[in-house]
N, C-alpha and C positions, 0 to 999 in steps of 0.2 A: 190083524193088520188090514183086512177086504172091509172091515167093519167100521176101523175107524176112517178109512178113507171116503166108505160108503158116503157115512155121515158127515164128514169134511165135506165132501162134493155136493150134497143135501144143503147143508148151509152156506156155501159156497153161492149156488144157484138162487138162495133167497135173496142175498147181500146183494147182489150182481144184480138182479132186480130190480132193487130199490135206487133208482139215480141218484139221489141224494148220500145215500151212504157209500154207494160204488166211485164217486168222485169226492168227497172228503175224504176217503178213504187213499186213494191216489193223491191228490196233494198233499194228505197229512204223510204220507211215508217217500214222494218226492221234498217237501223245505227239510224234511229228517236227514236225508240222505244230502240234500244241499246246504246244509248245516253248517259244514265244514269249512264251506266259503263263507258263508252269510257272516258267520262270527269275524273273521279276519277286514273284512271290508263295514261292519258295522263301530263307530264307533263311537260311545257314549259322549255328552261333551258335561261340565260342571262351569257356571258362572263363564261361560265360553269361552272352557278353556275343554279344548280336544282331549281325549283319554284311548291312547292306545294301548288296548289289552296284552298285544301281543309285545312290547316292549316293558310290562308292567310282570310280564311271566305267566299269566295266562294260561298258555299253550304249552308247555315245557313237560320233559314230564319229571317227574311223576302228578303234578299239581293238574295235567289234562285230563286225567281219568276222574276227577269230586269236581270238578268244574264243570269240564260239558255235561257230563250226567245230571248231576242238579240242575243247568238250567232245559238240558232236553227234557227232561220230567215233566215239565209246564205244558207239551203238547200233547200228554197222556189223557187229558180232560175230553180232547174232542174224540178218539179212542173210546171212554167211554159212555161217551154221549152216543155214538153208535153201539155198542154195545147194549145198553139200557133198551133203544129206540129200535132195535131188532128182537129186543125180546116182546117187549111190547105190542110191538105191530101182530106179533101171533097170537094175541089175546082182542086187539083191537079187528083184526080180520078174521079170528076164528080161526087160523090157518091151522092151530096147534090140535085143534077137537082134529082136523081133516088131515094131522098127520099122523096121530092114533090111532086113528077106522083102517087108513093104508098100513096099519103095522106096527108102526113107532113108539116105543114101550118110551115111557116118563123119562125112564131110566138114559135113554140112548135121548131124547128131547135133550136132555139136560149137556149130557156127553158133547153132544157137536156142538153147544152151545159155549163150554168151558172148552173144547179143543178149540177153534177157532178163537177164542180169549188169547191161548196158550198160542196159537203161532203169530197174533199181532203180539205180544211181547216177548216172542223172540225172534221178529226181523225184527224190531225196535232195535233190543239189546243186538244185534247183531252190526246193525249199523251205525248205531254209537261206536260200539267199539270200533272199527273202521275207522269212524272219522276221527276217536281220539288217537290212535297210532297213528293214523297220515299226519295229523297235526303234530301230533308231540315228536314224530321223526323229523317233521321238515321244521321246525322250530327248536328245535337241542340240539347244540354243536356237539358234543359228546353224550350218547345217552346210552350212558352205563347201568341204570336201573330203569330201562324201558317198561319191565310189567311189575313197579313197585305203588301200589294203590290202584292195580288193576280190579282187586277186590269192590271198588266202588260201581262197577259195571254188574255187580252182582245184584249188588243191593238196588239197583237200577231194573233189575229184570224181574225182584223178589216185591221193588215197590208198585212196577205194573201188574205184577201177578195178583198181590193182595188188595191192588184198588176194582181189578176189573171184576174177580169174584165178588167184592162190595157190590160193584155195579149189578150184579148179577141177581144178587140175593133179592135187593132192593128194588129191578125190576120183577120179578117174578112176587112178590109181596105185596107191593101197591099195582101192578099191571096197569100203572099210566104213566108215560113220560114224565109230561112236565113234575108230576108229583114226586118221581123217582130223581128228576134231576136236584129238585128240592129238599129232599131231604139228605142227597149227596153232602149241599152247600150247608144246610143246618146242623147235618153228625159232626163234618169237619169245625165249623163255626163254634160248635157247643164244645168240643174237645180244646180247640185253645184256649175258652174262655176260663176251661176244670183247670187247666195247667196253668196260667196265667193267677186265676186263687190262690192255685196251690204254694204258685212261687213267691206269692205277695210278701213280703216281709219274711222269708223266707230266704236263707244262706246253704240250703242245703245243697251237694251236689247229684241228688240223684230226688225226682219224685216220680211217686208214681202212676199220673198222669200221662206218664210219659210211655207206659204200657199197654193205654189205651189205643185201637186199633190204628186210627188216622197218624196219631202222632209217634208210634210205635214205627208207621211205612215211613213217615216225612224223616226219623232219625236215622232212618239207613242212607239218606240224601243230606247229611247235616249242609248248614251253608259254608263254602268256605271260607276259611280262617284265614285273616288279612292282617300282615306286621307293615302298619304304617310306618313306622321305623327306615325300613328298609327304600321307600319310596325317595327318601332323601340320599340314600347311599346306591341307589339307582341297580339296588338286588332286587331279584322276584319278590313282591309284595305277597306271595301268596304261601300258607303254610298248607302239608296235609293236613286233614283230618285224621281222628282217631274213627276207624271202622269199629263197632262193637259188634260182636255174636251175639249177645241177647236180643238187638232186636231184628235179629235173621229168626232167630227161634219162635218168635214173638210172631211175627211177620207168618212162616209158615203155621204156624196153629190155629190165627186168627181166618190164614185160606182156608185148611182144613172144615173151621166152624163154619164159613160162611157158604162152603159147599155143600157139607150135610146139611145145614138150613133152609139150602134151594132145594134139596131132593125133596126133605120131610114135606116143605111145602107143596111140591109137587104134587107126592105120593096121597095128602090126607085130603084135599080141595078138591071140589068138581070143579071142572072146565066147564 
């Protein structure tokens, strides 16, 4: 526990540092945490005509828990855009050769690197959740099934997990920002493009494409599922989703791989 904390405090002191990352860093997990209002007062409009979410069902639960998740997921990017950009700046200032000479075995480099990944995605997930109970309590006249699709706040913490170790891999591999944030957007870009073939004229209900890393996270955030139907009958327009296990399984193997691929890389490379 003295070890991992060490090394918490270690990268702690780098982040804190850099002003750029130490203030993205606060406002990215203050709008998170103000979320909860932002949604309620934001409201989309169509051929200007207003659309109030919160009347449309929204907020209710069980439908709170696949809704703010999926759309909190979108500020995961700037998340790892710091992530990347701190591993980087260690190769760009040499900091990581002068934390080796002081001690610091690859091994524990890597460590505080994936521990601090692991506690921005779980104040994340911690404050989603928060803001989806406040909302789905104060929006549900009766909520008789308050943690039913609570399971989407999983997949919510299982999808920051497995993007930031990407992030991870990716900066420790190419050791330059910009390139690393580039080929963030081109693995994702080339995976819809595999699935999008695969599904062309295509009736199946399962490809798999869909097992591939990117699209394997975005499946545990499906978008959700809308019965226009009901918009005229003035019910929640919004349905659950189905949560699938495969690509929780999916999700943690691809961490797994993308972790031992940062060590190996670590371990075989001079600095």
């Amino acid at each position: 526990m003295k070890q991992i904390l060490r090394l918490i405090t270690i990268e702690w002191r780098k982040i804190y540092s850099y002003k750029t990352a130490r203030v993205s860093i606060i406002l990215y997990f203050a709008l998170l945490a103000a979320m909860g209002y932002l949604v309620t007062v934001i409201e989309p409009s169509f051929n200007n005509i207003s659309i109030e979410l919160a009347k449309l069902g929204a907020y209710l639960f069980p439908y709170v828990w696949q809704n703010i998740t999926y759309f909190a997921d979108f500020g995961s990017i700037c998340l790892g855009i710091i992530i990347i950009t701190n591993i980087t700046n260690e190769y760009t200032y040499r900091t990581i050769k002068q934390n080796l000479i002081d001690g610091l075995t690859k091994k524990e480099f890597l460590l505080s690197k994936l521990l601090v990944s692991l506690i921005f995605a779980v104040l994340s997930t911690l404050i989603v959740f928060i803001a989806c109970l406040i909302l789905g309590l104060a929006y549900t006249e009766n909520p008789d099934s308050i943690f039913k699709g609570v399971e989407f706040v999983l997949g919510y913490f299982l999808k920051l997990s497995v993007f930031f170790s990407f992030c991870t891999l990716l900066a420790v591999l190419v050791r330059k920002s910009g390139f690393a944030f580039m080929l963030v957007i081109l693995w994702r870009f080339g995976e819809t493009i595999i699935l999008g073939i695969e599904k062309f004229g295509s009736h199946s209900s399962f490809y798999l494409s869909n097992l591939l890393p990117g699209n394997a996270a975005a499946n545990l955030l499906p978008f959700p599922s809308i019965k226009l139907q009901n918009f005229i009958t003035g019910e929640p327009i919004f349905a659950l989703g189905e949560f699938q296990a495969e690509y929780c399984i999916a999700a943690i193997v691809y961490m797994a791989i993308f972790i031992f691929l940062s060590y190996r890389l670590l371990k075989k490379r001079d600095l």
